[in-house]
Residue frames as a rotation matrix with the C-alpha (Angstrom) as fourth column:
UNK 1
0.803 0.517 0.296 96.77
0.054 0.432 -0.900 87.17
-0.593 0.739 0.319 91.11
UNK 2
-0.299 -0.709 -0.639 99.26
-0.485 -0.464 0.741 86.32
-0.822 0.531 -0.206 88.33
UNK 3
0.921 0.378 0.098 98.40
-0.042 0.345 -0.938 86.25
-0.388 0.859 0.334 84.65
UNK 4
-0.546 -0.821 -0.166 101.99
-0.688 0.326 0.649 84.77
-0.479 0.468 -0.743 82.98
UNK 5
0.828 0.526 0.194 101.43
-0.390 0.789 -0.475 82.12
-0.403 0.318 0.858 79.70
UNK 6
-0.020 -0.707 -0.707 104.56
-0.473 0.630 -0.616 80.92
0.881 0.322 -0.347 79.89
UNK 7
0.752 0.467 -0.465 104.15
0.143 0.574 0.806 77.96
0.643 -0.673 0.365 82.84
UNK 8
-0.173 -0.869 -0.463 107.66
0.849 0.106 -0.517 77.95
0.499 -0.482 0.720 83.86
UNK 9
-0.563 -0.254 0.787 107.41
0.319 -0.945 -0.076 81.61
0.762 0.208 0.613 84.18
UNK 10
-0.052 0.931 0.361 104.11
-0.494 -0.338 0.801 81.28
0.868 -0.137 0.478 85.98
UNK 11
0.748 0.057 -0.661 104.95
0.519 0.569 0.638 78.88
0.413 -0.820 0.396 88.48
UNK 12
-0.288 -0.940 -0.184 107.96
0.654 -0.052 -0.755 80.59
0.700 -0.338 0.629 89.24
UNK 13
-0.318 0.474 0.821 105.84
-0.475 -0.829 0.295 83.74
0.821 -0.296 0.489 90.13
UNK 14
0.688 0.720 0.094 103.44
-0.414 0.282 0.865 81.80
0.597 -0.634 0.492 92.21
UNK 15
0.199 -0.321 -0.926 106.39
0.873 0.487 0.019 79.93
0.445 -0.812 0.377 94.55
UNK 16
-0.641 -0.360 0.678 107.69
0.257 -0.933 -0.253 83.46
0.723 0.013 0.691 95.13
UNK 17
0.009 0.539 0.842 104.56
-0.807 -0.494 0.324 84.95
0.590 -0.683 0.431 96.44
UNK 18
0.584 0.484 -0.651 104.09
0.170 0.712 0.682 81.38
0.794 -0.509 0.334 98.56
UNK 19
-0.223 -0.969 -0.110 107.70
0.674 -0.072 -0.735 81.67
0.705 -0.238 0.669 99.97
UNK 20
-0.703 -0.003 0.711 106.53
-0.309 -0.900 -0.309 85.31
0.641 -0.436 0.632 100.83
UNK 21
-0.651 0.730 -0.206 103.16
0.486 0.193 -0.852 83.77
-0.583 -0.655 -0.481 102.73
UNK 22
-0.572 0.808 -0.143 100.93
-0.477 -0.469 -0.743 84.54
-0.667 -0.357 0.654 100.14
UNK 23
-0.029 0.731 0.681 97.74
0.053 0.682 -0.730 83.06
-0.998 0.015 -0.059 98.55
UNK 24
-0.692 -0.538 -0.481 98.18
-0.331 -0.356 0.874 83.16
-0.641 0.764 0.069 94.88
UNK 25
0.338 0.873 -0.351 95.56
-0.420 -0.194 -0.887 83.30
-0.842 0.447 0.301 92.10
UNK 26
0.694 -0.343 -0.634 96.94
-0.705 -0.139 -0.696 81.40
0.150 0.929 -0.338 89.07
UNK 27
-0.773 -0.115 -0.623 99.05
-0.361 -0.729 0.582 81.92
-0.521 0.675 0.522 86.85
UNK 28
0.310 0.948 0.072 96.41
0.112 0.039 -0.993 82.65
-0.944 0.316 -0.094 84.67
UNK 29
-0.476 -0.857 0.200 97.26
0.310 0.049 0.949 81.98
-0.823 0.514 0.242 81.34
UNK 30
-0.584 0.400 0.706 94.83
0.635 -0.317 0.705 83.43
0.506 0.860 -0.069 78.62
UNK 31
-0.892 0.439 0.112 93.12
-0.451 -0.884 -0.126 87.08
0.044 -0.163 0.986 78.84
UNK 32
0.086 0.995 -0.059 89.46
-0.340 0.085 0.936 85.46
0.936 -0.060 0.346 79.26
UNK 33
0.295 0.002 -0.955 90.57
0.764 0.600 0.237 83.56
0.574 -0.800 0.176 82.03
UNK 34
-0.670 -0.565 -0.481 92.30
0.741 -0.534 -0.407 86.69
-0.027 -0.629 0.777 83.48
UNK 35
-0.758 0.564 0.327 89.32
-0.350 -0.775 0.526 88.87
0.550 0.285 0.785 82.82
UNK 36
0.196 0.657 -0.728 87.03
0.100 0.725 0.682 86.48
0.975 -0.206 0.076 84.41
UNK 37
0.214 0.161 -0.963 89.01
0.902 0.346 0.259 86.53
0.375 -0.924 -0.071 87.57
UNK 38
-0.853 -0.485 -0.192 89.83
0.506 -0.677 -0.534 89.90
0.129 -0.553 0.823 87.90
UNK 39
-0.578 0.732 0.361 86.23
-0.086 -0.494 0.865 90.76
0.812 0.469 0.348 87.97
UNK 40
0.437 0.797 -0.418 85.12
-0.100 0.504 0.858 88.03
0.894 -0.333 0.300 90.21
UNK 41
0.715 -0.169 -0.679 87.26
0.699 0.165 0.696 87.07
-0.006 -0.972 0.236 93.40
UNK 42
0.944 -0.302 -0.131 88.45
-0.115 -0.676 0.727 89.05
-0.309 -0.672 -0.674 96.27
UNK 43
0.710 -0.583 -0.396 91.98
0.665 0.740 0.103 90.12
0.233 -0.337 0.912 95.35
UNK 44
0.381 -0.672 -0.635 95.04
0.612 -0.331 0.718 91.81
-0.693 -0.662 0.285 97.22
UNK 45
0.171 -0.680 -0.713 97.22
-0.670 -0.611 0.422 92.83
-0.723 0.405 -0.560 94.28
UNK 46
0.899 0.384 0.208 98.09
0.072 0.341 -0.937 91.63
-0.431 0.858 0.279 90.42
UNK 47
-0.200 -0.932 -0.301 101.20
-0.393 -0.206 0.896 90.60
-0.898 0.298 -0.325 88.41
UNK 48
0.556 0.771 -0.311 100.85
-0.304 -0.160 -0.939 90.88
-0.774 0.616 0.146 85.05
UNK 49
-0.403 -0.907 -0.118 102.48
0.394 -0.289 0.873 89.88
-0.826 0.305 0.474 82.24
UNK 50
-0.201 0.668 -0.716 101.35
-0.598 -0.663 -0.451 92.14
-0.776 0.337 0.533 78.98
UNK 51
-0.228 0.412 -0.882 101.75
-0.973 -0.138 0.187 90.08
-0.044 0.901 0.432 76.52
UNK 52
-0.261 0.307 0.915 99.65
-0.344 0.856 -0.385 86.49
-0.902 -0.415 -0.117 76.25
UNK 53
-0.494 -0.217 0.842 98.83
0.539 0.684 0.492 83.72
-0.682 0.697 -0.221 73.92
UNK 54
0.050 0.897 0.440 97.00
0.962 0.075 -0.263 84.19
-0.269 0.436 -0.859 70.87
UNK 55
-0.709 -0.186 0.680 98.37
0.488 -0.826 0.282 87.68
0.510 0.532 0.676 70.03
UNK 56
0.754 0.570 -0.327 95.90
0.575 -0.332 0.748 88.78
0.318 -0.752 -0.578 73.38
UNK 57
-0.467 -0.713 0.523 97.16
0.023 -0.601 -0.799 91.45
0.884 -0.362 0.297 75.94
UNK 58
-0.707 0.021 -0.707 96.76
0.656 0.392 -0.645 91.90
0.264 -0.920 -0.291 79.78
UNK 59
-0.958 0.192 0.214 95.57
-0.146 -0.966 0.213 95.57
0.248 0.172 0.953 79.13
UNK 60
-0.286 0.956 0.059 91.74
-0.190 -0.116 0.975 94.56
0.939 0.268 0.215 79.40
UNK 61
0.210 0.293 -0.933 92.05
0.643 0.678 0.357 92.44
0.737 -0.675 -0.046 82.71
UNK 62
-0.942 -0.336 0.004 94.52
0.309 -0.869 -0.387 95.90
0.133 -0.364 0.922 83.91
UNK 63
-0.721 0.506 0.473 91.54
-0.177 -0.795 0.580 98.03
0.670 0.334 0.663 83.24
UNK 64
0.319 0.941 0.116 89.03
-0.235 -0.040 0.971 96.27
0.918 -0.337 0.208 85.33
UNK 65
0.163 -0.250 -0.954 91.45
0.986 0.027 0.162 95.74
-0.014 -0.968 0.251 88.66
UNK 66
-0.958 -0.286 0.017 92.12
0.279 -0.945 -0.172 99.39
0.065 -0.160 0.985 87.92
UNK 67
-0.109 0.850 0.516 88.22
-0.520 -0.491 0.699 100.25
0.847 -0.192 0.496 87.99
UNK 68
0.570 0.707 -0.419 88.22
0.055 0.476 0.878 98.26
0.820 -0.523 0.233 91.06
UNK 69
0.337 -0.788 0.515 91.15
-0.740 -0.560 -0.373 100.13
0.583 -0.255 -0.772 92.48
UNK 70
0.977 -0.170 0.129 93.24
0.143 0.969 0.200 97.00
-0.159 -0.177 0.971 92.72
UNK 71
0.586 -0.799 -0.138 96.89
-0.751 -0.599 0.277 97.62
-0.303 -0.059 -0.951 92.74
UNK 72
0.870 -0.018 0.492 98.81
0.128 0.973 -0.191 95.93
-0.475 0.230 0.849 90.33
UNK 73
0.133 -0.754 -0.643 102.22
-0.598 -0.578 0.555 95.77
-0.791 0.310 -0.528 88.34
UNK 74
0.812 -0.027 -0.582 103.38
-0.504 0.471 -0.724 94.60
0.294 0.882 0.369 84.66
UNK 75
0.288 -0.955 0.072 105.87
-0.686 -0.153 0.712 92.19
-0.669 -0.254 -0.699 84.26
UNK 76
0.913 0.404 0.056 107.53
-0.021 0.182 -0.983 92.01
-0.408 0.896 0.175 81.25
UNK 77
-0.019 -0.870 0.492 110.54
0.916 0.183 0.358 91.68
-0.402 0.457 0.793 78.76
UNK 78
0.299 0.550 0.780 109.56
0.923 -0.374 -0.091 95.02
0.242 0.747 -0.620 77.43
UNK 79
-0.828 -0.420 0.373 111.00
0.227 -0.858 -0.461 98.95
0.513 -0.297 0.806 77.95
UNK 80
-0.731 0.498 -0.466 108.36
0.398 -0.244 -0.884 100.71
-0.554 -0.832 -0.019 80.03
UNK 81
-0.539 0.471 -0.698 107.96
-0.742 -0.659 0.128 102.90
-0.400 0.587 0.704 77.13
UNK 82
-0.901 0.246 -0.357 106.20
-0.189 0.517 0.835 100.13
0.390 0.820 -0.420 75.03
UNK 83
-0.415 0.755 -0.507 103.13
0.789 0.021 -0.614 100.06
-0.453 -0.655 -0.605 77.79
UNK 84
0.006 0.897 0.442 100.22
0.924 -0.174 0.341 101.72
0.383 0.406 -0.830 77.06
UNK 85
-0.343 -0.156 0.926 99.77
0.038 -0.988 -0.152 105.37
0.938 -0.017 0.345 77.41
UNK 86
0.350 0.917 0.193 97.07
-0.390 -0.044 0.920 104.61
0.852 -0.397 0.342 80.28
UNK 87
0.852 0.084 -0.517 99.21
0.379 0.584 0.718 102.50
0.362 -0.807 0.465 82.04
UNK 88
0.167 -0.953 0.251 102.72
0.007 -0.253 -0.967 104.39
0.986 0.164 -0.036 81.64
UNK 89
-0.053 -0.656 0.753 102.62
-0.755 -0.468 -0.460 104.94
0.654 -0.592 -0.470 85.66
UNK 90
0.902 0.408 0.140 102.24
-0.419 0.751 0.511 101.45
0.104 -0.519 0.848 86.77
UNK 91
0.283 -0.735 0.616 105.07
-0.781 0.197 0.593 99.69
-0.557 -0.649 -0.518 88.26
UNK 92
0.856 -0.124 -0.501 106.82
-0.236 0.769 -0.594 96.93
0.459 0.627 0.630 85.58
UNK 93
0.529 -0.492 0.691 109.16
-0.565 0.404 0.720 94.36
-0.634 -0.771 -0.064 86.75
UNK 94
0.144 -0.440 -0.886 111.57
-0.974 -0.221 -0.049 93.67
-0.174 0.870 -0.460 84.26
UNK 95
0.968 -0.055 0.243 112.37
0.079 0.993 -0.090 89.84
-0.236 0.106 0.966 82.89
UNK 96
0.052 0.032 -0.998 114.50
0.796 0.603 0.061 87.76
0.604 -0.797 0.006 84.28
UNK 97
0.174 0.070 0.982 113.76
-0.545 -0.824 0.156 88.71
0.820 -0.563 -0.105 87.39
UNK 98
-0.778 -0.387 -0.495 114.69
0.223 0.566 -0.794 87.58
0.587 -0.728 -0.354 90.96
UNK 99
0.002 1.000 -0.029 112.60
0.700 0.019 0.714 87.08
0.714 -0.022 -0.699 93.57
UNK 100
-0.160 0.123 -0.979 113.59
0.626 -0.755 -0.197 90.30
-0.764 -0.644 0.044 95.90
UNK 101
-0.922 0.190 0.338 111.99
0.273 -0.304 0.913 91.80
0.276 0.934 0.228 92.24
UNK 102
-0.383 0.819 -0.428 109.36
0.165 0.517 0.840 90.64
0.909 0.251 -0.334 92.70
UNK 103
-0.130 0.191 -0.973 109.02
0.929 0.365 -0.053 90.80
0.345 -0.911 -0.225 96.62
UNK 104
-0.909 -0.051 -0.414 109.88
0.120 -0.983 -0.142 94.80
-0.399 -0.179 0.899 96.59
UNK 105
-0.884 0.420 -0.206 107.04
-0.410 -0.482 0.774 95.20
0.226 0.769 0.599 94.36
UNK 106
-0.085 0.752 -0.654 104.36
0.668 0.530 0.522 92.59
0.739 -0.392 -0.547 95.68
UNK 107
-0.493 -0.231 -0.839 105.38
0.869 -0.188 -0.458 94.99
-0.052 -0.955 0.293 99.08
UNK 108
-0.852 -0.502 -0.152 105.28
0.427 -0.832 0.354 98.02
-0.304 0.236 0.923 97.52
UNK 109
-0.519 0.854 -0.027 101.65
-0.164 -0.068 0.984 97.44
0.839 0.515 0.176 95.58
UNK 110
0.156 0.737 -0.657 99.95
0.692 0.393 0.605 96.06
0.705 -0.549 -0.449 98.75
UNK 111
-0.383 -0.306 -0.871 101.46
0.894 -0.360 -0.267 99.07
-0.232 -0.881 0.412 101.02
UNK 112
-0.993 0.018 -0.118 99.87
-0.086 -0.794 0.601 101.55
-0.083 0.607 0.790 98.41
UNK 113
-0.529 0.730 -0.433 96.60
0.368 0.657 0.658 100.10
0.765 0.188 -0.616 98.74
């Protein structure tokens, strides 16, 4: 699954994981939509980004792949330190990223699982 509302950003994510051989949720771009699916369909692992339109965060859609012990990671323009207290040990992929970024981490969440 990737929640990104910037498109560019969001497609970029989503060739990545194809490239890698996987199925790809998204990008989801607004926190209802990303709440919606992280409730509802079967998924592997989550790339987040934290902040989303509308002055929303990802933080709610986190919370329920984390009660559904989903393994997921932030990725963001942000320090680590600016994450929530709750989430401080989750894996963040800095912006710009490349896509062995991305690939270590997609690896890394789905081998922790």
């Amino acid at each position: 699954m990737v929640v990104e509302d910037e498109l560019a950003v969001g497609l970029h994510l989503q060739d990545i994981l194809r490239r890698l051989g996987f199925v790809v949720l998204g990008p989801v771009a607004r926190l209802d939509q990303a709440v919606r699916v992280a409730r509802t369909e079967p998924i592997d692992a989550a790339l987040l980004d934290i902040n989303l339109s509308r002055g929303d965060d990802s933080y709610p859609a986190a919370r329920i792949l984390a009660e559904r012990g989903i393994p997921f990671a932030f990725v963001t323009a942000y320090y680590r330190s600016a994450l929530k207290e709750e989430f401080a040990g989750h894996v963040v992929i800095a912006k710009p990223f490349d896509s062995s970024d991305v690939e270590g981490c997609v690896r890394e969440l789905l081998a922790a699982a």
